[in-house]
C-alpha positions as CSV (number, residue, x, y, z in Angstrom):
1,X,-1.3,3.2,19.4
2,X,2.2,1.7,21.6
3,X,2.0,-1.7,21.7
4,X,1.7,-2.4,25.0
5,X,-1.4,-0.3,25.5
6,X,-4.7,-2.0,26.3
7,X,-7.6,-1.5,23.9
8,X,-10.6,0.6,25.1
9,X,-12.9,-2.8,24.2
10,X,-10.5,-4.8,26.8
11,X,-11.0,-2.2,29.2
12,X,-14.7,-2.2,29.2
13,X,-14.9,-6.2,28.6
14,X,-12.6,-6.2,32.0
15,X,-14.6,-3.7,33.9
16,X,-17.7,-5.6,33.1
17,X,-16.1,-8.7,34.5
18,X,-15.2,-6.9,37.7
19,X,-18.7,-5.6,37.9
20,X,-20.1,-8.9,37.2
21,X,-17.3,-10.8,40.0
22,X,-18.1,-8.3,42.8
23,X,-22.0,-8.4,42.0
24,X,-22.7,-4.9,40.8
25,X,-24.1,-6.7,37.9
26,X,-25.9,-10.0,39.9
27,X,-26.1,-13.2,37.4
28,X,-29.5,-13.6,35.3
29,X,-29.7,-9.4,35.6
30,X,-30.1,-7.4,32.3
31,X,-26.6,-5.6,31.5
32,X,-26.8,-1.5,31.0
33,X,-27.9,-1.0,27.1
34,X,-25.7,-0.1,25.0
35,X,-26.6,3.1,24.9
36,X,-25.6,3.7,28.2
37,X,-22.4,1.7,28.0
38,X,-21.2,4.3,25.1
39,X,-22.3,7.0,27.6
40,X,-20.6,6.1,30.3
41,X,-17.1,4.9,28.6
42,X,-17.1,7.7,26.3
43,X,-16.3,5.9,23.3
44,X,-18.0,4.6,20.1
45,X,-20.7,2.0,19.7
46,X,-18.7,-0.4,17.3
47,X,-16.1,-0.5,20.5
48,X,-18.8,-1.3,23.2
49,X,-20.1,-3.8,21.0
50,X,-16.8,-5.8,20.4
51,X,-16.5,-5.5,24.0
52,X,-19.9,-7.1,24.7
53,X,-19.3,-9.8,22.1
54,X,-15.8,-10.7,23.2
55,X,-17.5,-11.4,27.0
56,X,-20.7,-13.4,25.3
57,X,-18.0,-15.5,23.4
58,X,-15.8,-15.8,26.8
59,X,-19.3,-17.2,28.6
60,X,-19.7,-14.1,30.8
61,X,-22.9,-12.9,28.8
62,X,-25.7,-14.6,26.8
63,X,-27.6,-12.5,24.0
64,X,-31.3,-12.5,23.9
65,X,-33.9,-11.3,21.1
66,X,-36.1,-8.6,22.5
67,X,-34.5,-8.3,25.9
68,X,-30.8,-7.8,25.8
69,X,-27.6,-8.8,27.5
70,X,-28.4,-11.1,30.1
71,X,-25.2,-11.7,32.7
72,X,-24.5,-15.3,33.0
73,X,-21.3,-14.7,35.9
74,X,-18.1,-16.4,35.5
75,X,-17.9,-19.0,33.3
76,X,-17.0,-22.5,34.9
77,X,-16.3,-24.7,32.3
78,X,-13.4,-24.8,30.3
79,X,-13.3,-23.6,26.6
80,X,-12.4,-26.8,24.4
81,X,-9.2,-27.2,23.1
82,X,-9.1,-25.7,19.4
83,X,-10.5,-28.1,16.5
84,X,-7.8,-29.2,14.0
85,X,-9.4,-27.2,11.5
86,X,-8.5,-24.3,13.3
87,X,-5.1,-25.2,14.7
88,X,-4.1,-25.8,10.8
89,X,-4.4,-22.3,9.7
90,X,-2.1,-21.6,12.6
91,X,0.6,-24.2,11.9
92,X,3.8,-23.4,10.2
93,X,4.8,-23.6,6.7
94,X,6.4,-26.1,5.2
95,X,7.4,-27.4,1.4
96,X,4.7,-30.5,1.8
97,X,1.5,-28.8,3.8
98,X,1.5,-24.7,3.9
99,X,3.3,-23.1,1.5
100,X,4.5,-19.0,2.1
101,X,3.7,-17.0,-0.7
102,X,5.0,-14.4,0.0
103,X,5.7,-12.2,3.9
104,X,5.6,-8.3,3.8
105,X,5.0,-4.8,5.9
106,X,2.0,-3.3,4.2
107,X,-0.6,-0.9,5.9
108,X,-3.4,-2.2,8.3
109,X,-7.0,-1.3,6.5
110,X,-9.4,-0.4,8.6
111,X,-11.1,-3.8,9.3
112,X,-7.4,-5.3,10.2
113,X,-6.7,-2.1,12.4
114,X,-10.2,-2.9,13.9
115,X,-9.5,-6.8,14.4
116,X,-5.9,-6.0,16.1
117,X,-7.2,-3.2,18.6
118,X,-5.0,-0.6,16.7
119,X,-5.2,3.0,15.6
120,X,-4.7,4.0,11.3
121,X,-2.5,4.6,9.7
122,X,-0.9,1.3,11.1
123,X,1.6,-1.0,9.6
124,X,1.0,-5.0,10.1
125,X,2.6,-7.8,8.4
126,X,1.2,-10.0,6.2
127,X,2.2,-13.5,5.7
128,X,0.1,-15.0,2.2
129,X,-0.2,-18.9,3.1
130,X,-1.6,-21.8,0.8
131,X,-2.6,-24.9,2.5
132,X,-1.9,-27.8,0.5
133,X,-5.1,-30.5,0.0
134,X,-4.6,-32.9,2.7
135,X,-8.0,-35.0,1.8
136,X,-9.0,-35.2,5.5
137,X,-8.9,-31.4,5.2
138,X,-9.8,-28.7,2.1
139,X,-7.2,-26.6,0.6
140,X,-7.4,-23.2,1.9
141,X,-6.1,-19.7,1.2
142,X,-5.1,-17.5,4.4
143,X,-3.3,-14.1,5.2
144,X,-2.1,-13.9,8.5
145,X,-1.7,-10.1,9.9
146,X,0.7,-9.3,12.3
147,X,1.1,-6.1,13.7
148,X,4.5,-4.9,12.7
149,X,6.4,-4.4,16.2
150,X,5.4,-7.8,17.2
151,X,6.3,-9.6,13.9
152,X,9.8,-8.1,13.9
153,X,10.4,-9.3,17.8
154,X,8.9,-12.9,16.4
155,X,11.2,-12.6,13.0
156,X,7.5,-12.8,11.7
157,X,8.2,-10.3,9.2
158,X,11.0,-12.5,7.2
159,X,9.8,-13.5,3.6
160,X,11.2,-17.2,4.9
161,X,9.4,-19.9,5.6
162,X,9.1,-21.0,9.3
163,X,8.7,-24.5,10.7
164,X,7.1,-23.1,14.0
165,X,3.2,-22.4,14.7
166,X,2.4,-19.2,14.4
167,X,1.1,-19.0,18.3
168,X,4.7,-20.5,19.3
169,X,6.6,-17.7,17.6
170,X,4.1,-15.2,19.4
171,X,5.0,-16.3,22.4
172,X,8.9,-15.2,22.2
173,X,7.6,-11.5,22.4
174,X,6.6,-11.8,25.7
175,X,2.9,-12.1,25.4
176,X,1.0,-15.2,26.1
177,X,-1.2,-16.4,23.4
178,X,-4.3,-18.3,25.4
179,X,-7.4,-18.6,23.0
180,X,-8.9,-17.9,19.6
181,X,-12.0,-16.5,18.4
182,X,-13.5,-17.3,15.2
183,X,-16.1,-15.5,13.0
184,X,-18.0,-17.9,10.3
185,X,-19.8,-16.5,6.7
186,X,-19.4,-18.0,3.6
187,X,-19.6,-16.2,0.1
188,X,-18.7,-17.3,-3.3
189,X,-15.2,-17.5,-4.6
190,X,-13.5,-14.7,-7.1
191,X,-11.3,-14.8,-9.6
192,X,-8.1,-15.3,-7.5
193,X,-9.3,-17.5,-4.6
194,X,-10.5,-20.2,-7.9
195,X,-7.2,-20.2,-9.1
196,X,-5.2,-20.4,-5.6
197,X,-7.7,-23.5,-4.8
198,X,-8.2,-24.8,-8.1
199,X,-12.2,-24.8,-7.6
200,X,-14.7,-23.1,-10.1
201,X,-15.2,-19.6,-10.1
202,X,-18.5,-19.0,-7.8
203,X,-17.8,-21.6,-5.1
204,X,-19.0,-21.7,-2.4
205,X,-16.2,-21.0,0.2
206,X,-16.3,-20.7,4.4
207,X,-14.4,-17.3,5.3
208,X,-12.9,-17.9,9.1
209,X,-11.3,-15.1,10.8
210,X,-9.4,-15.8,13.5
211,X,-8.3,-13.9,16.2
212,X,-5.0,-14.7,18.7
213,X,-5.3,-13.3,22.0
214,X,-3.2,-13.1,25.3
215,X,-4.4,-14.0,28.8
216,X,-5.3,-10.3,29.5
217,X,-7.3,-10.2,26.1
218,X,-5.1,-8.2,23.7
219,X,-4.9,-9.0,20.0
220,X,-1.4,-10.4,18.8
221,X,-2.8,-12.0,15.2
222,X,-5.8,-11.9,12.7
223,X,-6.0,-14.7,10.1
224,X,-8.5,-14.4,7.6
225,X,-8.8,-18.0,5.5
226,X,-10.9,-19.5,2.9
227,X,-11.7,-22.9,2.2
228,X,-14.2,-25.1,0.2
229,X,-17.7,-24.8,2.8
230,X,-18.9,-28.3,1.6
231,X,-15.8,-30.0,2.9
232,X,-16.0,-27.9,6.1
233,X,-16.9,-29.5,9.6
234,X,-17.6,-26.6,12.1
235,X,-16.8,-26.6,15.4
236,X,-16.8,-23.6,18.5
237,X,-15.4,-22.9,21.7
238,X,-11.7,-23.1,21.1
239,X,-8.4,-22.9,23.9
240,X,-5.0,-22.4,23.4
241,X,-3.7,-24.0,26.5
């Protein structure tokens, strides 16, 4: 897919909000299934569904058991500003804090491809971080994927460290990184996460993906990151600006 093309979720989650701003959809009605949402876009369920989940996470929608979608209407209130938790796996890397293990192209699989809006076979970079114990905050272990074009305009893609955040060095593309979404599950640690964060095989570890968007709601970064759960505070609703 070219860069600068939209995503088909970003085009549905924007005609919904049109629908919802000019009324067609009235606040506290129950959205189309989604069944009729993959009729009418033409597309795949997965797709509808991001689309849907991107707007409930945005404000515009609120989820119930039994019933469905319910439309809120434009949010009001301002998402809160990003919890330091979050903000560290997008800070830069240095000798004392983050340490880069290692920056390189390799191919998008298909749950990357899917997080960055992009079509397989896809290239992305990946830059391997290790975040150093800080006692007010875990280690962690985090790979954050880039698609390739944008890494190379963002000198992303060197196997350097950079002293920047990660959302500051997306902004010299040209986009405009604005807000983050997160997805929470925790698992137990394998082999190599123990040994990157010196914890016991088995562990019980918070896996946070992370998502960098632009103001029109395009994907510019994944992070996926793992930390120690029991020395995890966790917060929601997070802004860039």
């Amino acid at each position: 897919m070219a860069l600068e093309s939209t995503p088909k979720y970003a085009l549905i989650a924007s005609t919904i909000q049109d629908r919802i701003i000019s009324g067609r959809y009235p606040v506290r009605s129950l959205l189309p299934s989604e069944a009729d949402l993959v009729r009418e876009f033409g597309t795949a369920r997965a797709t509808v569904v991001r689309a849907l989940e991107f707007l409930r996470l945005e404000g515009w929608l609120e989820a119930q058991q039994g019933r469905g979608r319910i439309v809120l209407g434009r949010p009001h209130t301002e998402r809160m500003p990003a919890p330091a938790r979050v903000l560290r796996l997008l800070a830069g890397e240095d000798s004392t804090r983050v340490t880069l293990l290692r920056a390189a192209p390799v191919p998008a699989t298909d749950r990357t491809a899917d997080l960055l809006g992009l079509t397989t076979p896809a290239r992305v970079v990946a830059r391997r971080r290790l975040f150093a114990d800080s006692g007010a905050m875990p280690p962690a272990f985090a790979v954050v994927h880039v698609p390739d074009a944008i890494a190379r305009r963002s000198a992303l893609v060197m196997n350097a460290p950079i002293s920047e955040d990660v959302v500051s060095r997306l902004g010299r593309t040209g986009h405009n990184p604005r807000r983050v979404t997160e997805r929470l599950t925790v698992r137990p640690a394998n082999a190599r996460e123990a040994e990157l964060l010196s914890v016991h095989r088995g562990r019980c570890l918070l896996v946070s993906t992370l998502v960098v968007l632009d103001v029109d709601g395009r994907p510019l970064a994944a992070v996926d990151a793992v930390q120690p759960a029991d020395r995890t505070i966790v917060e929601f609703g997070h802004g860039l600006s």
